[in-house]
N, C-alpha and C positions, 0 to 999 in steps of 0.2 A: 682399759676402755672396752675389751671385750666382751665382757658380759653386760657391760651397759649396750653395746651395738647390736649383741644378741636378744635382751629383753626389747630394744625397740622393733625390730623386725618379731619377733612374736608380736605386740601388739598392734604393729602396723598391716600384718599380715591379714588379720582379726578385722580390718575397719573395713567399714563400707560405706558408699556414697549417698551423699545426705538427699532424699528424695524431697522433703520439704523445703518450704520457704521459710527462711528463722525471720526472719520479720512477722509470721503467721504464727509461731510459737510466741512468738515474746508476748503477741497479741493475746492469743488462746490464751495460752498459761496465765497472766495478768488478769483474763478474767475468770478464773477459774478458781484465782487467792485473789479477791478482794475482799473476802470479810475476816480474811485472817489466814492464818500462814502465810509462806515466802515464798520467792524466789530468786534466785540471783544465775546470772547468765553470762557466759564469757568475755571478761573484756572489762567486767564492772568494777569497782576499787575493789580492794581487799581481796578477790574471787578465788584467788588460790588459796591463800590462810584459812580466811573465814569460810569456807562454803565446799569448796572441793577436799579440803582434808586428807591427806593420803596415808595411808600406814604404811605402805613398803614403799619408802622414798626412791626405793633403786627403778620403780615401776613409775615413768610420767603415764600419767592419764590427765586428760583436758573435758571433763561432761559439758557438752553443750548448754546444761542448765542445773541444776541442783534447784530443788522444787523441797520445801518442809510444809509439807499438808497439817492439818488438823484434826481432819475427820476420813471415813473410808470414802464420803462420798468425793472427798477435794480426788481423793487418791484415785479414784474411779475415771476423775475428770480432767485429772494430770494424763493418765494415760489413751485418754481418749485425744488429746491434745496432740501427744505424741506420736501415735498412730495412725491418727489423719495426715500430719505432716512428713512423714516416714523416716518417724528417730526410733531407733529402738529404746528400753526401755528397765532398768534397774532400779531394784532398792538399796537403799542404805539401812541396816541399823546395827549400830556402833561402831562401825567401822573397821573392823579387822580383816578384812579379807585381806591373804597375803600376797594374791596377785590384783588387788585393788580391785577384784571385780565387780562391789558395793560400788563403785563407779563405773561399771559398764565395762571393764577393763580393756575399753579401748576409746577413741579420742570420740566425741560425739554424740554420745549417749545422754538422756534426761534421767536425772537422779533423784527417786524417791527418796529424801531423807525420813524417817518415822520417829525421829527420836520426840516429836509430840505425844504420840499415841501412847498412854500412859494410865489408861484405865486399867483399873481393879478389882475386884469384886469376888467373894468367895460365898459358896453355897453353903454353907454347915448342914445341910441335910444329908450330903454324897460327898462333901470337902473335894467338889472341883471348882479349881479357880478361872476365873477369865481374865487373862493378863493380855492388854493391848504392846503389840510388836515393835515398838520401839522404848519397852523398858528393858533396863543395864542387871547384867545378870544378879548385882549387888542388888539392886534394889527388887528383884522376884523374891530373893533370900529373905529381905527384910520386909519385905508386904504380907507372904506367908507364913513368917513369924507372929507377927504380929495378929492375922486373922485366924488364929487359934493356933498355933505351934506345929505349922504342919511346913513341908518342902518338897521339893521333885529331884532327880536326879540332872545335873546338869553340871558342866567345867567349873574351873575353880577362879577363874579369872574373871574379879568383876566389871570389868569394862567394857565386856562382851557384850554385844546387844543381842535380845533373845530372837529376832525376826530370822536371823543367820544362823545362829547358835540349833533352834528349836526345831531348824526344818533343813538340817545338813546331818543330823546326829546328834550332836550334843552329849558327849561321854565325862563321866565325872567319879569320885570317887565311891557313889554309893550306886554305881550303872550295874555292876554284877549283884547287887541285892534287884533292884528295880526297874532296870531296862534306861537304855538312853533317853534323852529330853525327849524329843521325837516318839517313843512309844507311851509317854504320856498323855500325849496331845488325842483329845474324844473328838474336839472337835475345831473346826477352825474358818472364819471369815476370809476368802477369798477373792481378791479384783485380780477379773480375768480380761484376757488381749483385747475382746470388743468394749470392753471397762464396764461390765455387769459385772455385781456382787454377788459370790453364792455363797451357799454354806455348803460345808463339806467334812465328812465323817464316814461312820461301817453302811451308812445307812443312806449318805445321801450324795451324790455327785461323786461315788464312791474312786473312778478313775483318778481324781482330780485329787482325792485327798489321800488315792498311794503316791501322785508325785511329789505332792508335796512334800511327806513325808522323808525326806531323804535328795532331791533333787528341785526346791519351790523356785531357785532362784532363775529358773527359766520356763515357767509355766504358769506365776503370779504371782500377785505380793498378797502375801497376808498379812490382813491389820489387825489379828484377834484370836487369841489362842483363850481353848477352855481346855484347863488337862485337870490329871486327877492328880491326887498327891500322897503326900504319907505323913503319918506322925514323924516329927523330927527324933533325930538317936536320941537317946539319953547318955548312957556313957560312951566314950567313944577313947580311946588309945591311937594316940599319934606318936610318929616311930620314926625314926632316923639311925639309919649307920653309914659311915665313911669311913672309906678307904682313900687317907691321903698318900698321890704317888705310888709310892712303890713299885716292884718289877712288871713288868709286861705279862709275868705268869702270873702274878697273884693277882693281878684284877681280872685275867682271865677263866683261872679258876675260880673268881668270887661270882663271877658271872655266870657261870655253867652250875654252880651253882643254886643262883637265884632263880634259872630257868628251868632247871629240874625240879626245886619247890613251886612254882608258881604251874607247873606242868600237872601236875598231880589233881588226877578230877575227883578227887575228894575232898580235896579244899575249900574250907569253909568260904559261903560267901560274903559273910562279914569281914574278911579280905580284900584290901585296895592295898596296889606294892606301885611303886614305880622306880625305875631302874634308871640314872642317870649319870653319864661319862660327861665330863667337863675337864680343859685344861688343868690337869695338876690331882684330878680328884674323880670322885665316885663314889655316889650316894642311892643308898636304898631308901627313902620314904614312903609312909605310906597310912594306912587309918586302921584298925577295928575297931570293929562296929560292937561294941560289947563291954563287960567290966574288966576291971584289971589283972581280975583274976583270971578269968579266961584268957587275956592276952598273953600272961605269963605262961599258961601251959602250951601256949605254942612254939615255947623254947626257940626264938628268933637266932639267939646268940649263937645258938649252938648252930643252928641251920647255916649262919654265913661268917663263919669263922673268923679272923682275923681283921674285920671290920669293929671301928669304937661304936656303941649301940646309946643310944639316949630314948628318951618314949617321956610322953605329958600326958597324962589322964585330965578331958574335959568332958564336965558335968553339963556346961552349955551348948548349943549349936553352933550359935552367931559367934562364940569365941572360936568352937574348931574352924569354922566357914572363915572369917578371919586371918586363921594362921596358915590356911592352904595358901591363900594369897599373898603370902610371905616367905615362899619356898624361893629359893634362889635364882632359878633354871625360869622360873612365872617372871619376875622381877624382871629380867633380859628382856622379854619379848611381850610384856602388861600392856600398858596403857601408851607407852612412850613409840611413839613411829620412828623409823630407823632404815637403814641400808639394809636389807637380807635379804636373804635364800633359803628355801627351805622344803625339803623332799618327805615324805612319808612312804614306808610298806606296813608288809603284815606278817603274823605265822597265823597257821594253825596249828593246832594237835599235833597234826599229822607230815608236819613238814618243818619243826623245830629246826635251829642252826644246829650242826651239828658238833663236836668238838674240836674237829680241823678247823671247823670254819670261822667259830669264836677264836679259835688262838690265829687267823690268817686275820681276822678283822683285827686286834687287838695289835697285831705285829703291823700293821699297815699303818695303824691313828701312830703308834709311836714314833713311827718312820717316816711318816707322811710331812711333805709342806703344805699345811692348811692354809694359809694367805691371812690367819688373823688368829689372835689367841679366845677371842669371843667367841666360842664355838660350842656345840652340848650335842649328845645325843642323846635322847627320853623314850625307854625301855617302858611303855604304858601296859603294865595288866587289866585286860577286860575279860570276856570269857563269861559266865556266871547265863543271866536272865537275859542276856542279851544274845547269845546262844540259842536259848530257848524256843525263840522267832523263826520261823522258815524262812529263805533268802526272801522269797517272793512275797511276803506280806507287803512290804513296804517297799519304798525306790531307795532304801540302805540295804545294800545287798549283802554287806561285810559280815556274816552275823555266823561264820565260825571261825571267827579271828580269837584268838587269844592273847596274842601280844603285838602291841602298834609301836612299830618304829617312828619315829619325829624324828629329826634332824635339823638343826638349824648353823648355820655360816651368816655371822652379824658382822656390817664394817663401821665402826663408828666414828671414820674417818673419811668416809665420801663412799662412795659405789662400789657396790662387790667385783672383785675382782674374778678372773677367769678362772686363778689358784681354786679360790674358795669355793668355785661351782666343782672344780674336777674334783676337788675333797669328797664334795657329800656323792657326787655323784659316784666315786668308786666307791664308796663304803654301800652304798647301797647294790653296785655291784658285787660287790663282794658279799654280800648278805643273802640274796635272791638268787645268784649261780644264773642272770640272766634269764630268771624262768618265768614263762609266760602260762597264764594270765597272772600278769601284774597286777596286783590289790595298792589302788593308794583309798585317804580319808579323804571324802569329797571335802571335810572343812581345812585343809590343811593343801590349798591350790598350790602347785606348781605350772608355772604357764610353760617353761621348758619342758615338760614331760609331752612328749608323743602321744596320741591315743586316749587324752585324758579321761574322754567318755567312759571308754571302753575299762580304764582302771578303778575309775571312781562307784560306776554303776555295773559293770559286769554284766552277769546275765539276766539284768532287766530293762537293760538297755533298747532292745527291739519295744518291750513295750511303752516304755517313757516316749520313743521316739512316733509310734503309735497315737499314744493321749497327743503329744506335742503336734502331731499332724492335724489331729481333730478340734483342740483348744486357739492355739496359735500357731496355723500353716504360714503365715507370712513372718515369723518368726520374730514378734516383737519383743519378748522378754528374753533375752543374750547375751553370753559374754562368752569368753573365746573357746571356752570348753563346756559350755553347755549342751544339751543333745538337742540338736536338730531336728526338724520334723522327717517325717520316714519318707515321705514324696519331695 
């Protein structure tokens, strides 16, 4: 029960006192969906199933209301509702935040659901598209197929709503050819604190569209992305090797490595690897982006020795997009909401683990009492065009990472236990050497991390906290790690 009494005091901590009258919301809000969309408000039948929806069950949150608009102006006027009343104020789309913060990640909050917003529309002059912010990253895949064979870079899971997804990062396996979802995005529809609508690009409201950029979920919701996109791959080489078991040294040196290949800045960037430890195993997967032939002379086998190697040549997209989604380590943590915990770090270049340190990690997991066998660590190679970015373009600061640690502790037996928090949390001590500044992925929340600002956004943090002063000083779009206005 300890890390359930620890996740409530984080989000109890987090709450603040409801300055309106909910009598005056229930009012507002009702007339604000009466020609269409919803609302549903605490207390109603069904309100927890149907309406608040949680994905980290180990995280109670209670939103004041969950509101499903249909258009930007309902959304404009949802939060104008909000803000007169003084609820603060989140979106939803699709639902995966891991510390529930698509619900305000604390009790009281009005919740934008978007998963109405589902406009389409592709330009074939410039093939940028205009995707409304509550479509499922499945269905971006399959819109933009369809409108002539084109795609963006963006995660493999499609349950992912793009609203979250597009303006936190959004890394996927074609991010080192093309930059994150997020550096796609030209331009973007914005309802801001006083519930005006702007537009926002290099060119216009241009503050407002670096926070979004990497930090939206506390500065506005956007109902309307227009990004650019690419011709989808033609051939492409999906690859698998596992290392079942075995000694504690040979997953070690299978690992050191895999990180000394994926270290090499001459590596092609038709290379996507991902590195994943799970009870019993250890698996390299990963995509080129290329013919068969090419693939082959990258002599894999011989790169990671002692691992069984498998590889599928697809001629199609929507079959590779598909079979990402059928990776093992995805399947755990997709669609399905569950008990977890889950911490994220980083390398760069220049600050790789070093060989002690992979065999002190290695010798730890074997040794270690994890509190559950459902456990994985995902060894994510980025690096590539995403690199390319200077910190400060955008509010994703992360942009000379190379390799993202994930980490996830799942109980599919009730509430993570205190075991399973100290698990991830020494491995990640043990990985970091306690070195500050700490790098996490702003999409990958942990509400137990200290400082989360400060890990998520780094050194652009003074200016987001800047915009956030000038957009929304009364701090209506929040949740417990978002940045603050600077006064």
């Amino acid at each position: 029960m300890a890390a359930v009494k620890i996740f409530l005091l984080t989000v109890s901590a987090a709450s603040v006192a409801i300055a309106g009258s909910n009598g005056n919301l229930k009012t507002c809000l009702r007339d604000a969906l009466t020609d269409s969309g919803s609302v549903a408000f605490a207390g109603d039948p069904f309100y927890q199933v149907a309406d608040v929806n949680r994905y980290n069950l180990n995280i109670p949150v209670t939103p004041v209301a969950v509101t499903s608009p249909t258009s930007s102006q309902q959304v404009a006027a949802i939060v104008q509702c909000a803000a007169d009343n003084g609820y603060h104020v989140q979106a939803k789309s699709g639902g995966h935040s891991f510390g529930n913060y698509g619900l305000g990640g604390t009790d009281g909050a009005v919740v934008v659901d978007l998963k109405h917003l589902q406009q389409f529309s592709m330009d074939s002059t410039n093939w940028v598209a205009t995707i409304g912010s509550g479509t499922l990253l499945g269905d971006v895949t399959q819109r933009l197929h369809d409108a002539g064979g084109r795609a963006m870079s963006h995660g493999t899971c499609p349950q992912v709503g793009t609203g979250g997804h597009f303006t936190i990062g959004g890394l996927g396996p074609t991010s080192r050819q093309f930059g994150a979802a997020l550096d796609h995005i030209v331009e973007a529809e914005v309802v801001l604190a006083n519930s005006s609508t702007v537009t926002a690009s290099d060119t216009q409201n241009q503050d407002i569209f670096f926070a979004i950029k990497g930090a939206a979920s506390g500065f506005g919701i956007v109902t309307e992305f227009k990004v650019r996109t690419e011709p989808e791959s033609g051939t492409a080489v999906k690859y698998e090797y596992t290392l079942e078991v075995d000694s504690t040294e040979e997953r070690a040196s299978l690992f050191k490595k895999w990180q000394a290949y994926v270290a090499n800045p001459k590596l092609t960037r038709k290379l996507a690897s991902t590195l994943t430890l799970l009870e019993g195993s250890m698996i390299i997967t990963g995509t080129f982006f290329g013919t068969e032939e090419e693939y082959n002379a990258l002599d894999l086998g011989n790169q990671w020795g002692g691992a069984t190697g498998s590889a599928i040549v697809f001629q199609d997209w929507l079959g590779l997009v598909g079979h990402w989604a059928e990776e093992a380590a995805l399947e755990l943590v997709g669609g399905v909401a569950s008990n977890f915990y889950s911490k994220s770090t980083a390398w760069t270049p220049s600050n790789l683990m070093s060989s002690e340190t992979i065999d002190e990690l290695f010798n730890y997991i074997d040794s270690a009492d994890k509190g559950t066998l459902t456990w994985f660590l995902l060894f994510d190679f980025q690096g590539g065009y995403t690199n390319d970015i200077p910190a400060d373009a955008t509010a994703y600061v992360h942009r000379d990472v190379l390799i993202w640690l994930q980490s996830y502790s799942i109980n599919l037996l009730g509430s993570v236990t205190q075991t399973q928090i100290n698990f991830l949390e020494q491995v990640n001590k043990l990985v970091t050497n306690d070195k500050a500044p700490y790098a996490a992925y702003p999409g990958y929340v942990d509400p137990l991390m200290p400082d989360g600002p400060e890990a998520y956004w780094g050194s652009n943090l003074p200016r987001l906290q800047q915009i956030k002063d000038d957009i929304d000083p009364k701090n209506v779009f929040r949740n417990p790690q978002s940045p603050s206005p600077a006064n």
